[in-house]
C-alpha positions as CSV (number, residue, x, y, z in Angstrom):
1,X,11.2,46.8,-41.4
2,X,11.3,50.1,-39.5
3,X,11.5,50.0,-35.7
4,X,8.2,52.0,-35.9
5,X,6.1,48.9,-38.3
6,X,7.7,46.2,-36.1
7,X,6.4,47.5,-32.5
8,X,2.4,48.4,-34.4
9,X,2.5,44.7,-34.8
10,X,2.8,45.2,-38.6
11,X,2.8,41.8,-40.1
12,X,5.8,40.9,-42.7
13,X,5.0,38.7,-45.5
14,X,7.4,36.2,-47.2
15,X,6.7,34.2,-50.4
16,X,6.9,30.5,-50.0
17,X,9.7,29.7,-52.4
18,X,12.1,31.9,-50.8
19,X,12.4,28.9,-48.6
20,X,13.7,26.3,-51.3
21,X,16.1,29.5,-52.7
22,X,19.3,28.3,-53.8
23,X,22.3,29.2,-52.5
24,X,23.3,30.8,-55.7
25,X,19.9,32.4,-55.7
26,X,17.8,30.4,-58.3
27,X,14.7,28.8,-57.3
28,X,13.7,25.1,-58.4
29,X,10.1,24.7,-60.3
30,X,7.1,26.4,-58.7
31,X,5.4,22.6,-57.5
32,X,7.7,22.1,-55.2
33,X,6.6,25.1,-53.4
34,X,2.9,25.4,-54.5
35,X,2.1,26.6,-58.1
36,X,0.7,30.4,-57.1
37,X,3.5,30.5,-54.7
38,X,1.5,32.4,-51.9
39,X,2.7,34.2,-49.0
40,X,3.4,32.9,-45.6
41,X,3.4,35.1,-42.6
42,X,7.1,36.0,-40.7
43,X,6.1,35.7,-36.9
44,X,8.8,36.5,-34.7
45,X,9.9,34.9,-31.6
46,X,9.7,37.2,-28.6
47,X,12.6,35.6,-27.0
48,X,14.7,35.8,-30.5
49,X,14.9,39.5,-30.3
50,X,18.0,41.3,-30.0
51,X,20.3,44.9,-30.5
52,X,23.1,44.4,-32.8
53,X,25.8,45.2,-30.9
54,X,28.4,45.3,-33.9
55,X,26.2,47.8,-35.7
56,X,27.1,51.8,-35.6
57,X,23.6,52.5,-36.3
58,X,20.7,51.4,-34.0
59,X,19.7,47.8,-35.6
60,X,18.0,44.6,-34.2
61,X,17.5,41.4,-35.2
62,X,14.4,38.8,-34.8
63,X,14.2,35.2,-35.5
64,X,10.9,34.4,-36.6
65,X,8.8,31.7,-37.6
66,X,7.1,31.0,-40.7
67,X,3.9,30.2,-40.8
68,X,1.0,29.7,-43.0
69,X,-1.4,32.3,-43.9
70,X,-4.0,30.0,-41.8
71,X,-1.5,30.0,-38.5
72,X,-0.2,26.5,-39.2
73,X,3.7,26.3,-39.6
74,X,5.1,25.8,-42.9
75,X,6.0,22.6,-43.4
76,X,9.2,23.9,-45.8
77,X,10.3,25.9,-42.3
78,X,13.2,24.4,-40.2
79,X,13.0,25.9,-37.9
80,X,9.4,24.7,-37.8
81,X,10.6,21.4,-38.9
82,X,12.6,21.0,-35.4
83,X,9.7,22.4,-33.0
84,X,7.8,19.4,-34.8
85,X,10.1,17.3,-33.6
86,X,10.5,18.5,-29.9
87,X,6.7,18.3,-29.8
88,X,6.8,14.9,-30.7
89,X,9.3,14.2,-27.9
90,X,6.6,16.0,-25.1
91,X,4.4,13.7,-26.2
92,X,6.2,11.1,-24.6
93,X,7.2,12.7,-21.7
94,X,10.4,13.8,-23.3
95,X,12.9,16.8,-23.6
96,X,15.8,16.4,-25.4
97,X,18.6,18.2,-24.9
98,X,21.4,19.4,-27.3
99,X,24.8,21.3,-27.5
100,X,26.3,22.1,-30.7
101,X,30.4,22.0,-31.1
102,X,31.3,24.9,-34.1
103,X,34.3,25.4,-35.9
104,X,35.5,27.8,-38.4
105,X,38.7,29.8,-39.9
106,X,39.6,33.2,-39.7
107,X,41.0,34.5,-43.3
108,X,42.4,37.8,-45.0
109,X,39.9,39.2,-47.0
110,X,39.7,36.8,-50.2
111,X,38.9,38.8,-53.2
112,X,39.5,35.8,-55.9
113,X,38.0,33.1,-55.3
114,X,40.8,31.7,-57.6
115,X,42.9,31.9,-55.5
116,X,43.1,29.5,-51.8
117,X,42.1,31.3,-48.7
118,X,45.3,32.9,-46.2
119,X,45.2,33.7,-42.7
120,X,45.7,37.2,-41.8
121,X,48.5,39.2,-40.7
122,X,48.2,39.5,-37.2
123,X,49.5,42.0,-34.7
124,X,53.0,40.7,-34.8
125,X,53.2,41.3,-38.5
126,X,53.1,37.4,-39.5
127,X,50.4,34.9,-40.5
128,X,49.7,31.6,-38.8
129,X,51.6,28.8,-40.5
130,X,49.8,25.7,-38.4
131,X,51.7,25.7,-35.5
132,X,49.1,27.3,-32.5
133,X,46.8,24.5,-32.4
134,X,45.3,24.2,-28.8
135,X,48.2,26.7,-28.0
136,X,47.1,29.5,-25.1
137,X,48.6,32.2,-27.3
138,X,47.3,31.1,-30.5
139,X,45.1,33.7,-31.3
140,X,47.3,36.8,-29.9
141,X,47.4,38.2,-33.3
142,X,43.9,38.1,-33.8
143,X,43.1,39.7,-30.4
144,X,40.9,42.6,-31.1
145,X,38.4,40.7,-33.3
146,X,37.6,38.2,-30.4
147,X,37.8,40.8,-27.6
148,X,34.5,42.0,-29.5
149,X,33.5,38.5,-30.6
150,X,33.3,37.9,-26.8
151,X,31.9,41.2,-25.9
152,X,28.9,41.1,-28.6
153,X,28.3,37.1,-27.3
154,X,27.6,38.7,-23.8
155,X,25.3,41.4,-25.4
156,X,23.4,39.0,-27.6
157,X,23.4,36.5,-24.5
158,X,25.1,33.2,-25.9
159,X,27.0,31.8,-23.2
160,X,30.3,29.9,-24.7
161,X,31.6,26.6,-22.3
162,X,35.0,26.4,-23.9
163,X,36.9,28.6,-27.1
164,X,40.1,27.2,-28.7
165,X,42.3,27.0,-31.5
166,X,41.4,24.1,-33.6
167,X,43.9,21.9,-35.6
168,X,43.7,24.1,-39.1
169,X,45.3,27.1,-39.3
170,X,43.6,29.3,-38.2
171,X,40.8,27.4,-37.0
172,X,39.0,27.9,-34.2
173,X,36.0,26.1,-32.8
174,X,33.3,27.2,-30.3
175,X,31.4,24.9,-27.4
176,X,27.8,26.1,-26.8
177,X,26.5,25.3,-23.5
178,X,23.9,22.1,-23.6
179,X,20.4,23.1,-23.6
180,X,16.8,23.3,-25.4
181,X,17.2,22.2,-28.9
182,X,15.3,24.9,-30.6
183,X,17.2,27.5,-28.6
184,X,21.0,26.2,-29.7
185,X,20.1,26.2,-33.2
186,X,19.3,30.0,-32.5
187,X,22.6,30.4,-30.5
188,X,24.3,28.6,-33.2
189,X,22.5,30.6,-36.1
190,X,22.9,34.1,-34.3
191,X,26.6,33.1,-33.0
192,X,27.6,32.1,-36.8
193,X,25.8,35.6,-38.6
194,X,27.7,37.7,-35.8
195,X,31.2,36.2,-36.5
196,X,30.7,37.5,-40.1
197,X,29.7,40.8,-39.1
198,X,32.3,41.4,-36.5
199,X,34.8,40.0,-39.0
200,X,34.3,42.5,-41.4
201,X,34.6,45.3,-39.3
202,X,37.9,44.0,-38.8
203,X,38.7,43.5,-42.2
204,X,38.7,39.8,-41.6
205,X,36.8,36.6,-43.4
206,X,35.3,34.4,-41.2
207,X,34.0,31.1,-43.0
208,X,32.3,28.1,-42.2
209,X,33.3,26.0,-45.1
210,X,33.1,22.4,-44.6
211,X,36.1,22.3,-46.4
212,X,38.2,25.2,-47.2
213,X,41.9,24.5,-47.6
214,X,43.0,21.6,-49.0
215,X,45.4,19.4,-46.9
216,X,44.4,21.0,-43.5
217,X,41.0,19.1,-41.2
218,X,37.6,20.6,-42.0
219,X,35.6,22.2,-39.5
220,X,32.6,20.5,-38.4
221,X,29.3,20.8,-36.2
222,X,29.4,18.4,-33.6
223,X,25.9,18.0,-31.9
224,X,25.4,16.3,-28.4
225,X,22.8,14.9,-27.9
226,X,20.6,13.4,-24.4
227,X,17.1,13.1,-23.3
228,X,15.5,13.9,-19.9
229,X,12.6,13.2,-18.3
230,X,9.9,16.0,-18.9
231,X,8.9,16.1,-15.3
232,X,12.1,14.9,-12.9
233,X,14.6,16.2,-15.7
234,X,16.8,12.9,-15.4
235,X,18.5,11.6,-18.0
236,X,16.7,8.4,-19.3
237,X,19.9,7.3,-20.9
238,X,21.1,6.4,-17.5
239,X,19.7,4.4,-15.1
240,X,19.8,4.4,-10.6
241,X,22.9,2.6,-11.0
242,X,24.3,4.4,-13.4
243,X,24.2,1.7,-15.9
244,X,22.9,2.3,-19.6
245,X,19.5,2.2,-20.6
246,X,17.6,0.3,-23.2
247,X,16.3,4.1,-24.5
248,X,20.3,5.1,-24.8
249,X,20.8,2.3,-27.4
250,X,17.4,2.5,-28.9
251,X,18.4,6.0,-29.6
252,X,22.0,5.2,-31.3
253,X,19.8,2.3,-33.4
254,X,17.6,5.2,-34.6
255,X,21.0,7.3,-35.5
256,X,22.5,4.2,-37.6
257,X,19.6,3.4,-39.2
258,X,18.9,7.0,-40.6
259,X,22.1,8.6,-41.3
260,X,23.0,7.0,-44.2
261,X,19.6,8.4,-45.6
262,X,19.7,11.6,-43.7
263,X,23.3,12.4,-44.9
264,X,22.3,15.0,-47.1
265,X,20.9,17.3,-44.5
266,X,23.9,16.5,-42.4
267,X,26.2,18.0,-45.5
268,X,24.3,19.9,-47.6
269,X,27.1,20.9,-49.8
270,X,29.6,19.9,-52.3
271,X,32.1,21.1,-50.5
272,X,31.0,18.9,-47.1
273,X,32.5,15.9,-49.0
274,X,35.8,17.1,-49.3
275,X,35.3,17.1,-45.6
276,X,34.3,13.6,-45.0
277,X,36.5,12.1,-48.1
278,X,39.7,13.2,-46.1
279,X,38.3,12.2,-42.5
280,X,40.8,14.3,-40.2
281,X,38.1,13.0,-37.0
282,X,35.4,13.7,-39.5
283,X,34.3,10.2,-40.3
284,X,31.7,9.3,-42.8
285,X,30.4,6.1,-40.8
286,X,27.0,5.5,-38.7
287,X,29.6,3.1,-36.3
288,X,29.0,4.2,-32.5
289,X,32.1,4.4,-29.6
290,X,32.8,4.9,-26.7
291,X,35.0,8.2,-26.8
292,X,36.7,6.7,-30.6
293,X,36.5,10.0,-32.8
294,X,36.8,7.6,-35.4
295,X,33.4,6.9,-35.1
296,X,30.7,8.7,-36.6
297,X,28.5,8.1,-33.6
298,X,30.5,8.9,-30.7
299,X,30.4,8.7,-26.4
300,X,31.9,11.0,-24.9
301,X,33.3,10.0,-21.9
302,X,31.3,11.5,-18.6
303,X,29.3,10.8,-15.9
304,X,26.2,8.9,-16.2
305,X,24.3,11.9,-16.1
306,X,26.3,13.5,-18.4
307,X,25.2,10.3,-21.0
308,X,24.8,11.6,-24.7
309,X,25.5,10.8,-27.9
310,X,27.8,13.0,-30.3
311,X,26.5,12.9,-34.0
312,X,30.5,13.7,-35.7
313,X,29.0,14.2,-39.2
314,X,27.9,17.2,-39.6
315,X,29.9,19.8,-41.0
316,X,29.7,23.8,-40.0
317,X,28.0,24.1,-43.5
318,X,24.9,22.1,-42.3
319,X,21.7,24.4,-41.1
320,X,21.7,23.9,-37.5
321,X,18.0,23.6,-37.3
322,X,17.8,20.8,-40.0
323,X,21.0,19.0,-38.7
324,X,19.7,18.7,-35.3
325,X,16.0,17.7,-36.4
326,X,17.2,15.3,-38.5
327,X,19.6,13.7,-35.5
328,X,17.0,14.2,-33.0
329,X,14.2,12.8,-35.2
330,X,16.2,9.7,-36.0
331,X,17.5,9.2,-32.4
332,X,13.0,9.4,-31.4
333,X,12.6,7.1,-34.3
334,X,14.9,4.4,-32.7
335,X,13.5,4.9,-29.2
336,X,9.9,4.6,-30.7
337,X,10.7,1.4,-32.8
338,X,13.0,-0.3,-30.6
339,X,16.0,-0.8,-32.5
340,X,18.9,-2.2,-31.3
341,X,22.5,-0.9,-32.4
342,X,25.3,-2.6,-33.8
343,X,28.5,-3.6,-31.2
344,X,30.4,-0.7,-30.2
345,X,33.7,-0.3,-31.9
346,X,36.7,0.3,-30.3
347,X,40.7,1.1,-31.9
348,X,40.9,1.0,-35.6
349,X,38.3,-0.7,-37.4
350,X,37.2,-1.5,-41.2
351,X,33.4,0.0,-41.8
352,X,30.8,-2.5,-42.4
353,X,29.2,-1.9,-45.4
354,X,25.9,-1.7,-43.9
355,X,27.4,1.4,-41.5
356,X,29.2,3.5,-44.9
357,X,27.8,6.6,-45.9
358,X,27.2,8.2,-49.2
359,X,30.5,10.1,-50.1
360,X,29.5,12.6,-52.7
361,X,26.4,14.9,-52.9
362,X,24.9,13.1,-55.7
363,X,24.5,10.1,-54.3
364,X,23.6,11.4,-50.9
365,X,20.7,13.1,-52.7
366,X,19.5,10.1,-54.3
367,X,19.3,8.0,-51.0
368,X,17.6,11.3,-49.2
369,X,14.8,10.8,-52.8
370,X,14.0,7.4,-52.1
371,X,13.9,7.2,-48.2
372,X,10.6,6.5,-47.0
373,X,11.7,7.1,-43.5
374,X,13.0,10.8,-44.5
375,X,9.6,11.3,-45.9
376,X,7.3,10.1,-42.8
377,X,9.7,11.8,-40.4
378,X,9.9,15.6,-42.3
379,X,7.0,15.2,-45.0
380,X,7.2,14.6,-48.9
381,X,6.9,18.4,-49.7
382,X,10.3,19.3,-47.1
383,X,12.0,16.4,-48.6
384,X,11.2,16.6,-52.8
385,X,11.6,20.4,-52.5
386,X,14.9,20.3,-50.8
387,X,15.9,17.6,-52.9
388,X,15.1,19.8,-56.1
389,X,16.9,23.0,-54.6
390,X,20.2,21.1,-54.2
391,X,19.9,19.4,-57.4
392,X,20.3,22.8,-58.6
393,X,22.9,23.6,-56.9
394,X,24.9,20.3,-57.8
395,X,23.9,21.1,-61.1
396,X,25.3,24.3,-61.1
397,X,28.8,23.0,-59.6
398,X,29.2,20.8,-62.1
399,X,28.7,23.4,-64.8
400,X,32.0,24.9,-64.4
401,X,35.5,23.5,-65.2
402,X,38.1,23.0,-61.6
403,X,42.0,24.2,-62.2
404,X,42.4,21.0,-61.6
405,X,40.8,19.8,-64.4
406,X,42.3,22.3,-66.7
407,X,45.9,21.3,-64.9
408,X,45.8,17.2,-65.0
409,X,43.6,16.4,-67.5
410,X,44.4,18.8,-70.7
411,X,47.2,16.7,-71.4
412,X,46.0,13.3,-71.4
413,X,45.7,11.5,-74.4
């Protein structure tokens, strides 16, 4: 939209299936996004504004909202889908509060897709062969691309806690500070679309794969997760002593007893199970820990107002705005019911079978069908319609042949 149509108020219109599109671009069947497939209205969040600072021409960017034709949010929105959930949280009194953990590599431009992704040549003439891994200097060669990185963070206002070099090669992962949930899945939306952008000038790939070299950790999407008081802004995960609150493990019953069904909008891809298949600290469990990574559900160690909950399973595929309704919706869920967790784990431990998650796509998709929770929590028309649109897309994976196929199997009897 012109500069000129955006400031006259202009409204922008947006059919509704655009929001079930695939990823490959294909749509599923016109029912699950109403038969005459109507318009919705593109609204755009004032505070979601912003100059592109990587662009040479004048550009901006707004996050909006989409919304029925009537002014009621679409129900197939995630973005509305998590202000639903926030609302239902002010309705007890409640604000939760989130931080998001992202990681991702930094490839050479990858013009095959036959062939595996490499890390660049850096400024010393060499790539990275998985030796800077929380090094200081581990991202020397790649030194121009964050100096802007950091500089277009500061223009776009995200303000980073911590940056580091992760255990892949050339992995890197980004800390978010904590805040409003609906405004870190805009950091973490904005922070993600910039890296590309800035890449490419740079003649760089940035990608946020689940999993995209074999034999080397995944990058995931952490989210932290608390709750505070509406009107005193204490955290009711903690009590005067310090101590743990029944709400703190009503909350982690609400995350076990939904992340087995919520698992497909945690990975969304069939690439996020190569992630959780080979768990490098990715685990593909609904245990809870105090500070075990080997936990899906995890504690961070901290002071008892710094209590929260660390949902491990997402990967940096998942759309932050679904991943952290769905964690923040089952956490409410728990709170709201009651439930009580399962014991803490601690060391290594064997995964009851009651606490294992679905480990491929397919069968992630089939628990998300038939969960009446996922249903009363996001609606039947979020849930069949995303349901159908990655049905396609699995679909469409398993329409082509792997080399590996063509390598191991072609010769078997």
């Amino acid at each position: 939209m012109t500069a000129e149509g955006f400031l006259e108020g202009r409204r922008l219109q947006l059919a509704r299936g655009v929001l079930l599109q695939c990823i490959m671009g294909g749509y599923p069947a016109a029912k699950f996004y109403g038969s005459d497939d109507g318009d919705l209205a593109l609204i755009a969040d004032p505070r979601q504004i912003h100059r592109l600072p990587w662009s040479d021409e004048p550009r901006a960017l707004a996050i909006c909202d989409a919304d029925e034709l009537d002014g009621e949010p679409s129900n197939l929105s995630t973005r509305g889908q998590l202000k639903s959930v926030i609302a239902r949280y002010a309705r007890h009194g409640w604000s939760p509060v989130v931080a998001t953990e992202l990681e991702f590599f930094v490839f050479a431009p990858n013009s095959d897709p036959n062939q595996p992704f490499k890390p660049p040549v850096g400024l010393d003439g060499r790539r990275e062969d998985g030796q800077s891994a929380f090094s200081v200097s581990s991202n020397n060669g790649l030194r121009p691309f964050f100096s802007e990185v950091y500089k277009c963070m500061a223009a776009l206002d995200l303000p980073r806690d911590t940056f580091m070099h992760e255990m892949g090669v050339s992995q890197f992962e980004i800390n978010l500070l904590h805040g409003d949930p609906l405004l870190l899945a805009d950091q973490t939306f904005l922070f993600k679309h910039m890296l590309k952008e800035v890449a490419l000038k740079h003649g760089l790939t940035v990608v946020c794969m689940a999993k995209p070299l074999a034999h080397t950790p995944g990058s995931s999407m952490h989210i932290h997760q608390s709750v505070v008081d509406s009107v005193t802004g204490q955290n009711i995960f903690s009590d005067a002593q310090g101590e743990p609150t029944s709400a703190f493990h009503h909350f982690i019953g609400g995350q076990q007893a939904a992340m087995a069904d919520f698992t497909a909008l945690f990975a969304p891809n069939v690439n996020s199970y190569q992630r959780l298949c080979h768990p490098f600290a990715s685990p593909n469990n609904a245990c809870w820990s105090h500070d075990n990574r080997a936990a899906g559900l995890r504690i961070p160690a901290s002071a008892p107002v710094a209590r929260r909950v660390e949902n491990r399973l997402p990967g940096a595929d998942a759309n932050p705005y679904l991943a952290i309704a769905a964690s923040l919706a089952a956490g409410l869920y728990g709170m709201e019911q009651r439930l009580e967790p399962s014991d803490a784990i601690q060391g290594e431990f064997v995964v009851p079978d009651n606490l294992s998650l679905p480990c491929t796509l397919h069968a992630a998709l089939e628990r998300l069908k038939r969960s009446p929770l996922a249903k009363e929590l996001f609606g039947a028309e979020f849930i069949e319609g995303y349901v159908a649109s990655k049905t396609l897309e699995l679909t469409s994976f398993f329409n082509e042949i792997s080399p590996w196929e063509r390598r191991v199997l072609a010769s078997q009897a």
